[in-house]
mmJSON file of the N, C-alpha and C atoms, coordinates in Angstrom:
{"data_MODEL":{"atom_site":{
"group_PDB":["ATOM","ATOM","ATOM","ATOM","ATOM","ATOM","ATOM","ATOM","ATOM","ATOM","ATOM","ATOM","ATOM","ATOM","ATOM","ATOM","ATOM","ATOM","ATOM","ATOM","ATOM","ATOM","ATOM","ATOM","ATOM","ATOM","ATOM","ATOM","ATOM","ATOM","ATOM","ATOM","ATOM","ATOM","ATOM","ATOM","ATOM","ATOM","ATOM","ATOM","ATOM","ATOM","ATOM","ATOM","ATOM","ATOM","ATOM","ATOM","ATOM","ATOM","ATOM","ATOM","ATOM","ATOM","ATOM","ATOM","ATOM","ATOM","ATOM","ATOM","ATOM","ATOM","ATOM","ATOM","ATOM","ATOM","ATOM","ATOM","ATOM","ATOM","ATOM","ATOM","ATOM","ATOM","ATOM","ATOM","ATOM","ATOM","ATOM","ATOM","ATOM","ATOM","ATOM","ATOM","ATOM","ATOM","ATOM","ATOM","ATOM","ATOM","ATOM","ATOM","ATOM","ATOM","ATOM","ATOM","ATOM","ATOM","ATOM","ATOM","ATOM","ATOM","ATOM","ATOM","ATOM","ATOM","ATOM","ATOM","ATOM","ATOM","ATOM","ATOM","ATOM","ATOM","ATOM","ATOM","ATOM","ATOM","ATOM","ATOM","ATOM","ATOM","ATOM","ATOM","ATOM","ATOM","ATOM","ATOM","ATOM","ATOM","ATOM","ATOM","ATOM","ATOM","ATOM","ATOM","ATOM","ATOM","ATOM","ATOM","ATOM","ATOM","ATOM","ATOM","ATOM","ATOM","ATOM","ATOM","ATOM","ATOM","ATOM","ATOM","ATOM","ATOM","ATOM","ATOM","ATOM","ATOM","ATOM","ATOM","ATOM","ATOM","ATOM","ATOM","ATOM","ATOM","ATOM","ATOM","ATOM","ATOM","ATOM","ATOM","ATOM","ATOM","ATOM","ATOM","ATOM","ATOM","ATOM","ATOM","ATOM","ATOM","ATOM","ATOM","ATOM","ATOM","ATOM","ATOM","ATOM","ATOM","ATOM","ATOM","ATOM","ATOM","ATOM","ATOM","ATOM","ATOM","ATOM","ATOM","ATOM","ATOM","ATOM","ATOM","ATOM","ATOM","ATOM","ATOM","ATOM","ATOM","ATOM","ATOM","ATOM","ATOM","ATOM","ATOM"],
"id":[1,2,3,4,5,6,7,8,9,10,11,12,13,14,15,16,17,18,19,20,21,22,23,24,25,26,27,28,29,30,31,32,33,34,35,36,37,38,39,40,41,42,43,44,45,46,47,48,49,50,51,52,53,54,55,56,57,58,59,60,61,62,63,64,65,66,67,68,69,70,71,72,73,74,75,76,77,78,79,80,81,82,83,84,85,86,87,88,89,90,91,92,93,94,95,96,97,98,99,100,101,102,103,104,105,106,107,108,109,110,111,112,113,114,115,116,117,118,119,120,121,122,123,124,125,126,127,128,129,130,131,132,133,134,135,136,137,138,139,140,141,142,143,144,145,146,147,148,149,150,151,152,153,154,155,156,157,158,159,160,161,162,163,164,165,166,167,168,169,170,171,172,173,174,175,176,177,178,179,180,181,182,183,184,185,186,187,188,189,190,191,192,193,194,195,196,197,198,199,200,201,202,203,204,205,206,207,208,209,210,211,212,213,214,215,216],
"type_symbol":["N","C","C","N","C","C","N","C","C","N","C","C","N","C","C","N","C","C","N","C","C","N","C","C","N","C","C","N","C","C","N","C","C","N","C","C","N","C","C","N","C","C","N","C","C","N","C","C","N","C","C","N","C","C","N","C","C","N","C","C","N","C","C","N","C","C","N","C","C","N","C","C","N","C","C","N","C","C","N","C","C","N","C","C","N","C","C","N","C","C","N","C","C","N","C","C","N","C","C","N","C","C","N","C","C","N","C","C","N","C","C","N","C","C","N","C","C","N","C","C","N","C","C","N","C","C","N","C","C","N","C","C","N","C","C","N","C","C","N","C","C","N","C","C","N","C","C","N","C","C","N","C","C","N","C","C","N","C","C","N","C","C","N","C","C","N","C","C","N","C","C","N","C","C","N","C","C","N","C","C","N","C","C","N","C","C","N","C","C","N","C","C","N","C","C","N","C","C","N","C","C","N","C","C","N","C","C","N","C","C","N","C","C","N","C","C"],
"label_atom_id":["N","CA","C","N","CA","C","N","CA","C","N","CA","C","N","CA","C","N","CA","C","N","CA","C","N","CA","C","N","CA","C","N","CA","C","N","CA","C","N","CA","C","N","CA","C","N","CA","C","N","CA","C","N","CA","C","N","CA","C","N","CA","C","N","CA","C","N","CA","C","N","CA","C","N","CA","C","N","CA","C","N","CA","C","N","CA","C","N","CA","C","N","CA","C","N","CA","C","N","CA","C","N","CA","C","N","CA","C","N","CA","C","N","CA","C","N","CA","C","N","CA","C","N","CA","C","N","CA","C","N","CA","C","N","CA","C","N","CA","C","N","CA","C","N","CA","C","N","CA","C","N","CA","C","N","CA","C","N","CA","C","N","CA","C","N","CA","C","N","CA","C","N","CA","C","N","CA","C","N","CA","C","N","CA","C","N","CA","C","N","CA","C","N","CA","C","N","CA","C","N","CA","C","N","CA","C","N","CA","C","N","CA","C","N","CA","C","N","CA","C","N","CA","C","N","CA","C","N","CA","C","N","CA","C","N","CA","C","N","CA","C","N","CA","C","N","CA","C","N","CA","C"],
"label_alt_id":[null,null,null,null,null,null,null,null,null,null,null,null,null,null,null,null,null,null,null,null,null,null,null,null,null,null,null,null,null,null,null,null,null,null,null,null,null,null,null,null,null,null,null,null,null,null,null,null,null,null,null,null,null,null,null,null,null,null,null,null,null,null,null,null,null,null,null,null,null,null,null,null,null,null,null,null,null,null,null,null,null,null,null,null,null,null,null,null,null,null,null,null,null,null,null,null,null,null,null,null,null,null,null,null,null,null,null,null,null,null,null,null,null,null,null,null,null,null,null,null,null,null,null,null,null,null,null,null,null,null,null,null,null,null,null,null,null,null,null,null,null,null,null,null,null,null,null,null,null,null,null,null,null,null,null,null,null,null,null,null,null,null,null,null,null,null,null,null,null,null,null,null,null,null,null,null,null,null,null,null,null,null,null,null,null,null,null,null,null,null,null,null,null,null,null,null,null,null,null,null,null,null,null,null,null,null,null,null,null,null,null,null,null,null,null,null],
"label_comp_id":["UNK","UNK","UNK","UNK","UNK","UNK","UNK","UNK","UNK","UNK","UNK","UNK","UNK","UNK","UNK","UNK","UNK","UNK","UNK","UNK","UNK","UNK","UNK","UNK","UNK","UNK","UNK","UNK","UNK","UNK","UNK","UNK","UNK","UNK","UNK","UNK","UNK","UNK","UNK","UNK","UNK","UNK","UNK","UNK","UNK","UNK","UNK","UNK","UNK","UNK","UNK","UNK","UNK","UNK","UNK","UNK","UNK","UNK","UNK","UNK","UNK","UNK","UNK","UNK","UNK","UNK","UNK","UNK","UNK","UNK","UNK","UNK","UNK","UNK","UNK","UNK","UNK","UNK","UNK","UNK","UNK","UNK","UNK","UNK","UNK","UNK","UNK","UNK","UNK","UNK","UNK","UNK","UNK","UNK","UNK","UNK","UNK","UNK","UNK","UNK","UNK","UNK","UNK","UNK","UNK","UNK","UNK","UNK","UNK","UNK","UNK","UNK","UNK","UNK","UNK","UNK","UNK","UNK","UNK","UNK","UNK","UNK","UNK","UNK","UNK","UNK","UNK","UNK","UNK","UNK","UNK","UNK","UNK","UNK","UNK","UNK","UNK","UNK","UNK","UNK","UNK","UNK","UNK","UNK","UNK","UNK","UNK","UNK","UNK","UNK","UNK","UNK","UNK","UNK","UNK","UNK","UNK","UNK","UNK","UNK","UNK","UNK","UNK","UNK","UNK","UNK","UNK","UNK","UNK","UNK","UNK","UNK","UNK","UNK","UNK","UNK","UNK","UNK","UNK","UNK","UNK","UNK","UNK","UNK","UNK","UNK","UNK","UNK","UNK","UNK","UNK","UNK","UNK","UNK","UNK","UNK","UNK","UNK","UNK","UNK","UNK","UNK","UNK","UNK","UNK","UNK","UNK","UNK","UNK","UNK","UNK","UNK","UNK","UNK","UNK","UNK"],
"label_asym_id":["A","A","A","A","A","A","A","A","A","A","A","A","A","A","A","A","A","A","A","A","A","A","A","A","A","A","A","A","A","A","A","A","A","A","A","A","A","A","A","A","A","A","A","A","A","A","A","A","A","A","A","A","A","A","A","A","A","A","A","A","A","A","A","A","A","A","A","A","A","A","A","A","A","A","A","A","A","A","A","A","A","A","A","A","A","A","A","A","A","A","A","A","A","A","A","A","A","A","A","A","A","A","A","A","A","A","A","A","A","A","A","A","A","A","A","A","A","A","A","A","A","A","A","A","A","A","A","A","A","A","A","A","A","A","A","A","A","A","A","A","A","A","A","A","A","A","A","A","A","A","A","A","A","A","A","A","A","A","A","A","A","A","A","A","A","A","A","A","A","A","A","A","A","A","A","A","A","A","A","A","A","A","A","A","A","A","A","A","A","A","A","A","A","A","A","A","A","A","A","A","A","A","A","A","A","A","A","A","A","A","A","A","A","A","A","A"],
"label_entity_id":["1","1","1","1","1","1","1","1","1","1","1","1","1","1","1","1","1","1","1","1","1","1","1","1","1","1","1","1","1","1","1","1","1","1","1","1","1","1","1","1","1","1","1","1","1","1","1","1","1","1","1","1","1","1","1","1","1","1","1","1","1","1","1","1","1","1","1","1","1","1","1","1","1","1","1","1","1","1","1","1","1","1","1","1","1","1","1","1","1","1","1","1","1","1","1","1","1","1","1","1","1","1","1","1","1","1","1","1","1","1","1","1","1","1","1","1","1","1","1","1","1","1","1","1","1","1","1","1","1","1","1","1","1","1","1","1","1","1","1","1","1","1","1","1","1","1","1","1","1","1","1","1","1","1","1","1","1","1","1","1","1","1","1","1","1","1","1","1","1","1","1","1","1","1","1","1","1","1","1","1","1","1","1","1","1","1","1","1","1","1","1","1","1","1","1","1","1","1","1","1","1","1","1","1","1","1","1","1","1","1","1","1","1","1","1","1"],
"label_seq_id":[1,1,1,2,2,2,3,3,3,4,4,4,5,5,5,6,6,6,7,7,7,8,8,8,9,9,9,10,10,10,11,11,11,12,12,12,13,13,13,14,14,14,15,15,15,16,16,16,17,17,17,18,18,18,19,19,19,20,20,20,21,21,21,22,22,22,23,23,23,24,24,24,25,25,25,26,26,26,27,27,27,28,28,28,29,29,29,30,30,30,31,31,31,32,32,32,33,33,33,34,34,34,35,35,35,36,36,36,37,37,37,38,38,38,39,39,39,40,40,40,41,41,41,42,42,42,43,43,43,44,44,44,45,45,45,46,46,46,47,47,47,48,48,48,49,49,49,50,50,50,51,51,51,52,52,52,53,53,53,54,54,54,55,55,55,56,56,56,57,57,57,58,58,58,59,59,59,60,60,60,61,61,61,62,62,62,63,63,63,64,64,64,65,65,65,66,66,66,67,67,67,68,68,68,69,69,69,70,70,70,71,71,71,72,72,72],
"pdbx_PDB_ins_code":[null,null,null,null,null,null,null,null,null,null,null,null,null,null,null,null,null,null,null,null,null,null,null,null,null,null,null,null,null,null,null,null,null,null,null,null,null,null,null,null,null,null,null,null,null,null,null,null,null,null,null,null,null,null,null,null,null,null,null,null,null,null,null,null,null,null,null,null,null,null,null,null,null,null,null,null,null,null,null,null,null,null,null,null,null,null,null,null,null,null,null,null,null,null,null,null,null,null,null,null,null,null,null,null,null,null,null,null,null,null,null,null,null,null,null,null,null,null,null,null,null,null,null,null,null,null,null,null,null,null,null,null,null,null,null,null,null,null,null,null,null,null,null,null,null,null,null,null,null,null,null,null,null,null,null,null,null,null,null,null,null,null,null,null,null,null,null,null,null,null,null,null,null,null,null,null,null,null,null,null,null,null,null,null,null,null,null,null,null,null,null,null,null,null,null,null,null,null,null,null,null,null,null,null,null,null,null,null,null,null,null,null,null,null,null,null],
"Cartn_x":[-14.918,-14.927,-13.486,-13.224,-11.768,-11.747,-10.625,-10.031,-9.633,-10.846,-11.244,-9.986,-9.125,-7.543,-6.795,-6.884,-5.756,-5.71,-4.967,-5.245,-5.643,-6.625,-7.373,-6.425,-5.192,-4.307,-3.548,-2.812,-1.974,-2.515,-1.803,-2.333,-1.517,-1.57,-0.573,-1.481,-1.385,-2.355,-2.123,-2.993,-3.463,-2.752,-1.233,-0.591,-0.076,0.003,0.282,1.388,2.316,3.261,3.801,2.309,1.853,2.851,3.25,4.334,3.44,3.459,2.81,3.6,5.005,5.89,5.463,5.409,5.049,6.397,7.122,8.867,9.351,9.524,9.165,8.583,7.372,6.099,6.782,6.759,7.465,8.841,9.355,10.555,9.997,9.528,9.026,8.552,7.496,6.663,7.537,8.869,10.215,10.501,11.442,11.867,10.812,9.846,8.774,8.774,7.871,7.531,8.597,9.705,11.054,11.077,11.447,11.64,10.168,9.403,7.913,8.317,8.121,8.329,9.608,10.602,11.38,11.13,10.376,9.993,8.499,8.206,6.464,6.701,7.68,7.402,7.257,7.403,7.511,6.073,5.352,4.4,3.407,2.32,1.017,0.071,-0.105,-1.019,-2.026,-1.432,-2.311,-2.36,-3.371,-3.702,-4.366,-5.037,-5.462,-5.635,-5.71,-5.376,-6.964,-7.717,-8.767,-9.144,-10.12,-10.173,-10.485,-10.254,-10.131,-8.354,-7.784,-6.385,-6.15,-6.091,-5.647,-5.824,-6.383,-6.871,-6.045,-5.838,-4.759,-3.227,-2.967,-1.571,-1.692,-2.472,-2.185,-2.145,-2.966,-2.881,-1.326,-0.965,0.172,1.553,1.44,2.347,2.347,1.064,1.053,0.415,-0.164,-0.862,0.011,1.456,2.471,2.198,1.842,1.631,0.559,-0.618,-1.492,-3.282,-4.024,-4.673,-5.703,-6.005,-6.801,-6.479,-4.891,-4.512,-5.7,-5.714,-6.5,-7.926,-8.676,-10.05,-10.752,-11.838,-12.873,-13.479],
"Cartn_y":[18.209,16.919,16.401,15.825,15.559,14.474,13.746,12.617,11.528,10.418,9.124,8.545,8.45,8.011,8.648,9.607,10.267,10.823,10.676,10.983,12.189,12.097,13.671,14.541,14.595,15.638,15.984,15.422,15.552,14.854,15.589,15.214,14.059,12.9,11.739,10.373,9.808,8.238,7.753,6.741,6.155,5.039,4.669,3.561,2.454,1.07,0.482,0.222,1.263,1.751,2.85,3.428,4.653,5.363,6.438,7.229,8.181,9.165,10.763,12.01,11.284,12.26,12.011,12.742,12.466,11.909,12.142,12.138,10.813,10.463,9.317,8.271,8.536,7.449,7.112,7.963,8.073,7.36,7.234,6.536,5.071,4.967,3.916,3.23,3.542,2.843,2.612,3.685,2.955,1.715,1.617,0.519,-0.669,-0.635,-1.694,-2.325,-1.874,-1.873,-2.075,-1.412,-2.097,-3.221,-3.874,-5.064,-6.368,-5.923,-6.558,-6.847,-6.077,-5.976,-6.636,-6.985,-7.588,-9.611,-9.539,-11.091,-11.461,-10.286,-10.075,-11.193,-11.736,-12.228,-14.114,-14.086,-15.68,-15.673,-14.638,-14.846,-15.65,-15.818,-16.659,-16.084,-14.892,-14.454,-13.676,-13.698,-12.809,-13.344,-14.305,-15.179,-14.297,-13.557,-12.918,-11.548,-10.494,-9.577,-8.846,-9.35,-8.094,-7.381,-7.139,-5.625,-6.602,-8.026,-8.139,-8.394,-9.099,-9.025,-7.911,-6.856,-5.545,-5.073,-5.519,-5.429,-6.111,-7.431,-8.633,-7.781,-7.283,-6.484,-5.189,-4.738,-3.404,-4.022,-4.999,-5.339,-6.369,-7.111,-7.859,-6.184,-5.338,-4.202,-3.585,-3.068,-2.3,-2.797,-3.99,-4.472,-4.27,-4.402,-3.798,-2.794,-1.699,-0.385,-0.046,-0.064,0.33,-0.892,-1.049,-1.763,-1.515,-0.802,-0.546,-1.349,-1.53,-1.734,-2.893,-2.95,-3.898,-4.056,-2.844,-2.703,-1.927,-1.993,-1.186,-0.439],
"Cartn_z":[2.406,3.081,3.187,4.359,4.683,3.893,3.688,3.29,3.924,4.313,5.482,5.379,4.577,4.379,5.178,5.543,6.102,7.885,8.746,9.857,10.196,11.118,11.288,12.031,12.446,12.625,11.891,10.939,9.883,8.403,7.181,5.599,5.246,6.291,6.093,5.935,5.073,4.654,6.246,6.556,7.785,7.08,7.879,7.585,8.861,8.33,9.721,10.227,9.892,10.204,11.709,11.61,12.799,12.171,10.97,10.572,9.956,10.904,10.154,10.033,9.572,8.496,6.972,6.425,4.959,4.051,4.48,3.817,4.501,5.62,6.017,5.531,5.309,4.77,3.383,2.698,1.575,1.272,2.17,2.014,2.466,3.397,3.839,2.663,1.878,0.73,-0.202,-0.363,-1.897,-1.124,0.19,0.46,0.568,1.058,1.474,-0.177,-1.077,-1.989,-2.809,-3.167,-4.085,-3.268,-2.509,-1.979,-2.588,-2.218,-2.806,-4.24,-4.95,-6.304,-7.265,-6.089,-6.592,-6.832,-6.085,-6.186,-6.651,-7.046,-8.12,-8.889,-9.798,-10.916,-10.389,-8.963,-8.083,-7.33,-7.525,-6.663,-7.531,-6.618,-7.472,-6.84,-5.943,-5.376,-6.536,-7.687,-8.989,-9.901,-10.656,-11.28,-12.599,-12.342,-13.934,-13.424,-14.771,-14.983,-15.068,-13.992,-14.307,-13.256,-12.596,-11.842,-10.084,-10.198,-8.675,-8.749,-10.136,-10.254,-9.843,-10.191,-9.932,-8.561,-8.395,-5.83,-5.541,-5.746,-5.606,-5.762,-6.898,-7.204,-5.838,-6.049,-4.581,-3.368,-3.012,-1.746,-1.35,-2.813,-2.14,-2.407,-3.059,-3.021,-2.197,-1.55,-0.34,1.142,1.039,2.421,3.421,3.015,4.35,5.234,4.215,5.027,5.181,4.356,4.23,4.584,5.409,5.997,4.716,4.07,3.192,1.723,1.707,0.053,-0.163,-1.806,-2.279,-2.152,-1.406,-1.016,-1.579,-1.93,-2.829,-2.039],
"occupancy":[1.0,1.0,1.0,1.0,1.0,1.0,1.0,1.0,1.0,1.0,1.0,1.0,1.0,1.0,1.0,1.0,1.0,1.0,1.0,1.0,1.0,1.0,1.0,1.0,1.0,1.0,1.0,1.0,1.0,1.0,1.0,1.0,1.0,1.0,1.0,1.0,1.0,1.0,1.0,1.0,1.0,1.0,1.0,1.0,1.0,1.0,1.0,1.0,1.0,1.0,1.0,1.0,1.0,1.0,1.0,1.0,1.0,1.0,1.0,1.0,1.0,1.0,1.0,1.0,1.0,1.0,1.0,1.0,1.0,1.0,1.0,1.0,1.0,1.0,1.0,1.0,1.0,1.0,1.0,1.0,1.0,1.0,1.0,1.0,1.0,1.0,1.0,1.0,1.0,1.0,1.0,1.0,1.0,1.0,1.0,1.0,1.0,1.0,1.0,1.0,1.0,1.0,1.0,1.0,1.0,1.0,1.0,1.0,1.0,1.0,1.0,1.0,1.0,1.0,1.0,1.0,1.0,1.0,1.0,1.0,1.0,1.0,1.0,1.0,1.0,1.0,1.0,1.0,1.0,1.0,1.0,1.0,1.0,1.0,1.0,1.0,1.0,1.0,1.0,1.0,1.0,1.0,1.0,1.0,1.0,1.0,1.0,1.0,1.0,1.0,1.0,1.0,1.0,1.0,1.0,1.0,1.0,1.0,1.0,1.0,1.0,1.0,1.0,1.0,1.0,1.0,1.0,1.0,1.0,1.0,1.0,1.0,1.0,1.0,1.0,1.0,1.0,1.0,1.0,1.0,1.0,1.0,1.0,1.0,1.0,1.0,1.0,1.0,1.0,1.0,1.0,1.0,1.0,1.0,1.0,1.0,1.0,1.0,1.0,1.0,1.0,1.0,1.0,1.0,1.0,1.0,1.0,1.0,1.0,1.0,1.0,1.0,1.0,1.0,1.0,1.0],
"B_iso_or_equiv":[0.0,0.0,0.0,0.0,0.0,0.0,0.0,0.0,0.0,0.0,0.0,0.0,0.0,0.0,0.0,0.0,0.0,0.0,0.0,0.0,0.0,0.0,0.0,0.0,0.0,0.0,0.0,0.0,0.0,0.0,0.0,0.0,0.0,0.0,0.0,0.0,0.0,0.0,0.0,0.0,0.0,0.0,0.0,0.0,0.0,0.0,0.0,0.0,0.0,0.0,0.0,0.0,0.0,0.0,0.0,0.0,0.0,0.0,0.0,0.0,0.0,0.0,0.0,0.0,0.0,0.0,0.0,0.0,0.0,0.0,0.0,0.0,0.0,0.0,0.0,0.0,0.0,0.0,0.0,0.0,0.0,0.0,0.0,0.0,0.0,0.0,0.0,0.0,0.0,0.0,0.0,0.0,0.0,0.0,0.0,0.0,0.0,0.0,0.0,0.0,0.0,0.0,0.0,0.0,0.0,0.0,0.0,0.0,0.0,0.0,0.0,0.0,0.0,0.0,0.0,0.0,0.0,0.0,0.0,0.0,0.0,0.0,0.0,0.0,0.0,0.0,0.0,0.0,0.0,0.0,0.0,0.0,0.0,0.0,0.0,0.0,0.0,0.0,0.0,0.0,0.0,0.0,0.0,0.0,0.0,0.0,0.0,0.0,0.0,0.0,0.0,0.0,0.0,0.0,0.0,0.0,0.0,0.0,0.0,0.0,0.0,0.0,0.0,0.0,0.0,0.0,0.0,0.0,0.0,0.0,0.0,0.0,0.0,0.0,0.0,0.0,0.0,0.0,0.0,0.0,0.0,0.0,0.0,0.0,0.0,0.0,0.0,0.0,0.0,0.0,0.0,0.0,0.0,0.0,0.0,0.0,0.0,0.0,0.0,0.0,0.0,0.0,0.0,0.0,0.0,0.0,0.0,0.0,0.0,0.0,0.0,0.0,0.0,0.0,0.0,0.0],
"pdbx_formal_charge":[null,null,null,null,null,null,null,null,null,null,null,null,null,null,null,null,null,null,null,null,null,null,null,null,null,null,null,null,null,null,null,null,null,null,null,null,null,null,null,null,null,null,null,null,null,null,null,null,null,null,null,null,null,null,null,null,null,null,null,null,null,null,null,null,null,null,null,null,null,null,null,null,null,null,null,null,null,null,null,null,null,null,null,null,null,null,null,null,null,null,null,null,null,null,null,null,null,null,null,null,null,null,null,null,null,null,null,null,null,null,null,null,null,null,null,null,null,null,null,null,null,null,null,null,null,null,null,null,null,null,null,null,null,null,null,null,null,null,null,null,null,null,null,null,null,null,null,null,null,null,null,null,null,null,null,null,null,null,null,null,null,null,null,null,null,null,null,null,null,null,null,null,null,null,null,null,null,null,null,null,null,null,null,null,null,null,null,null,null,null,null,null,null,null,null,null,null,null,null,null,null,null,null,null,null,null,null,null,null,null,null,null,null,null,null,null],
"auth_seq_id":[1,1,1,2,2,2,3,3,3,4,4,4,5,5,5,6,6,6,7,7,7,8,8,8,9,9,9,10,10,10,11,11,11,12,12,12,13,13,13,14,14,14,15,15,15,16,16,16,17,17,17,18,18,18,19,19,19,20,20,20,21,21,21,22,22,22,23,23,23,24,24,24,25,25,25,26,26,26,27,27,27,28,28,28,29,29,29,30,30,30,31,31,31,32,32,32,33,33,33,34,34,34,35,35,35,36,36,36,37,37,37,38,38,38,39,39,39,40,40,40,41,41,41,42,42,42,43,43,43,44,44,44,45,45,45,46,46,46,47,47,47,48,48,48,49,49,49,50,50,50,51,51,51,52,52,52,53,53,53,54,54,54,55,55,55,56,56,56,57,57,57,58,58,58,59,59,59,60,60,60,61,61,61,62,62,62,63,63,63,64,64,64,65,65,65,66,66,66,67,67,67,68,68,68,69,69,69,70,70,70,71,71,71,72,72,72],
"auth_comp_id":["UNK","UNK","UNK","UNK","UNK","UNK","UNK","UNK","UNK","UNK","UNK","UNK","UNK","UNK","UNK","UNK","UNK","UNK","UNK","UNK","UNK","UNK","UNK","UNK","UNK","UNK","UNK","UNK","UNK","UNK","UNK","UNK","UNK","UNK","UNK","UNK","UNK","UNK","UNK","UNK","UNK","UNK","UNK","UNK","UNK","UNK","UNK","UNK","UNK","UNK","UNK","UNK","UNK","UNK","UNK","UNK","UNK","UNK","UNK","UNK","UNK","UNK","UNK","UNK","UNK","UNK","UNK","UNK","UNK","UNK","UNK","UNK","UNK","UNK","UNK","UNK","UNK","UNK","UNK","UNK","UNK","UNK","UNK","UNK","UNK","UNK","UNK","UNK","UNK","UNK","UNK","UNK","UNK","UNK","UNK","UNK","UNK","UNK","UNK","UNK","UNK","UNK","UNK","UNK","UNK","UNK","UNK","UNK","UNK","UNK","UNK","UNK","UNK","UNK","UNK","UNK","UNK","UNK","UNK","UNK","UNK","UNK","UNK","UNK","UNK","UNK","UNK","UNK","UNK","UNK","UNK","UNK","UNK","UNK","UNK","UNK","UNK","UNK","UNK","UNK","UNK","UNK","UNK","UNK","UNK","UNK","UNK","UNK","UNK","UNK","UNK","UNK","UNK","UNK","UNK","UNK","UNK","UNK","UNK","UNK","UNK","UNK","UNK","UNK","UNK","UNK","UNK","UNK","UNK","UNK","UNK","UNK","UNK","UNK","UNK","UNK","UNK","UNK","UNK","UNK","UNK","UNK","UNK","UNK","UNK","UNK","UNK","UNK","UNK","UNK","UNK","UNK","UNK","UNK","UNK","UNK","UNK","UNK","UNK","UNK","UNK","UNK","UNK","UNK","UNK","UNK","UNK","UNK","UNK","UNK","UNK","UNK","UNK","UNK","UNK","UNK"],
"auth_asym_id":["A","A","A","A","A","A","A","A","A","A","A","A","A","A","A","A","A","A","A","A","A","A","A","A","A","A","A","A","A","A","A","A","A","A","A","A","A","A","A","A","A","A","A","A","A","A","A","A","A","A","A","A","A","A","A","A","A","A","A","A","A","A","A","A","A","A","A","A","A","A","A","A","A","A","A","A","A","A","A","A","A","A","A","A","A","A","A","A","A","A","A","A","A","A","A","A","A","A","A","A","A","A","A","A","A","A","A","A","A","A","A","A","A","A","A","A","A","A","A","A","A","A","A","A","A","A","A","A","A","A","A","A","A","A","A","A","A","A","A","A","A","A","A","A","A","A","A","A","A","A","A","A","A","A","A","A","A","A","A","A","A","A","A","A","A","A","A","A","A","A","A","A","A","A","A","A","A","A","A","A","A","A","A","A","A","A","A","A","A","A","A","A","A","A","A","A","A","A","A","A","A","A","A","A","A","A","A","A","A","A","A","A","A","A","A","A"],
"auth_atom_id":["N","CA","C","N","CA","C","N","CA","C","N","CA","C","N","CA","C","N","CA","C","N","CA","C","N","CA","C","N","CA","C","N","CA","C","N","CA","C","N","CA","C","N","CA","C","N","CA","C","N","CA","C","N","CA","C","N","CA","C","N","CA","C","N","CA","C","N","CA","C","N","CA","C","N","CA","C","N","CA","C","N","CA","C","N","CA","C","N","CA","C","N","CA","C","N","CA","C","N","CA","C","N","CA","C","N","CA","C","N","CA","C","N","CA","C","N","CA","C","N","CA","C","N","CA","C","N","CA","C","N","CA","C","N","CA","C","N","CA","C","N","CA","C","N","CA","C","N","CA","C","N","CA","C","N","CA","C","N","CA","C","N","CA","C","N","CA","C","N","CA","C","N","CA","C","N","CA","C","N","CA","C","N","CA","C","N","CA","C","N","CA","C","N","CA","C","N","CA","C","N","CA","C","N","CA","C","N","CA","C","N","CA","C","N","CA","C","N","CA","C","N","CA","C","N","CA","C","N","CA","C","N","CA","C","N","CA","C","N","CA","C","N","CA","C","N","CA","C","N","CA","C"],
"pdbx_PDB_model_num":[1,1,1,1,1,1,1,1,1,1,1,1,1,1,1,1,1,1,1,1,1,1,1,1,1,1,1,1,1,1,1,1,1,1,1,1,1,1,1,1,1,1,1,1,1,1,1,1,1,1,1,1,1,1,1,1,1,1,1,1,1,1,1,1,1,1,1,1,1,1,1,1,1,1,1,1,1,1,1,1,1,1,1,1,1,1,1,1,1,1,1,1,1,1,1,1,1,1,1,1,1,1,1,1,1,1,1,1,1,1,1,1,1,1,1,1,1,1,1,1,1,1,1,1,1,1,1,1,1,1,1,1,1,1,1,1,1,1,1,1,1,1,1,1,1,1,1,1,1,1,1,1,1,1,1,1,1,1,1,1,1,1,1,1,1,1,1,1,1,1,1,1,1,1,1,1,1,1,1,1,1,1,1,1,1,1,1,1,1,1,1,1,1,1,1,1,1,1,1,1,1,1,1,1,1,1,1,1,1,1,1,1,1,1,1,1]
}}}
């Protein structure tokens, strides 16, 4: 079974970026994400630490790229 994440021509996450280089993407997610992460400790979008906190932390880290972050 393929992997509903990933575009059906290439083994690259479905990002909203439209980037199906893998090395690319990849670079894409250090810069996006180091930048995010640098102002983590100002946000208020994550109020407690349990398993919808933890959706809250992926989706404000990756909702950039990824339409999925933070979803069950």
């Amino acid at each position: 079974m393929r992997d509903p994440y990933l575009y059906s021509d290439v083994c690259v996450l479905e990002n909203r970026l439209g980037i199906k280089d893998a090395k690319i993407l990849e670079q894409a997610e250090v810069d996006i994400t180091s930048m995010l992460l640098l102002g983590f400790d100002k946000t208020d979008s994550v109020c407690t630490f349990d398993f919808s906190g933890l959706l809250a932390v992926h989706r404000y880290i990756f909702g950039d790229i990824y339409e999925w972050a933070g979803i069950v």
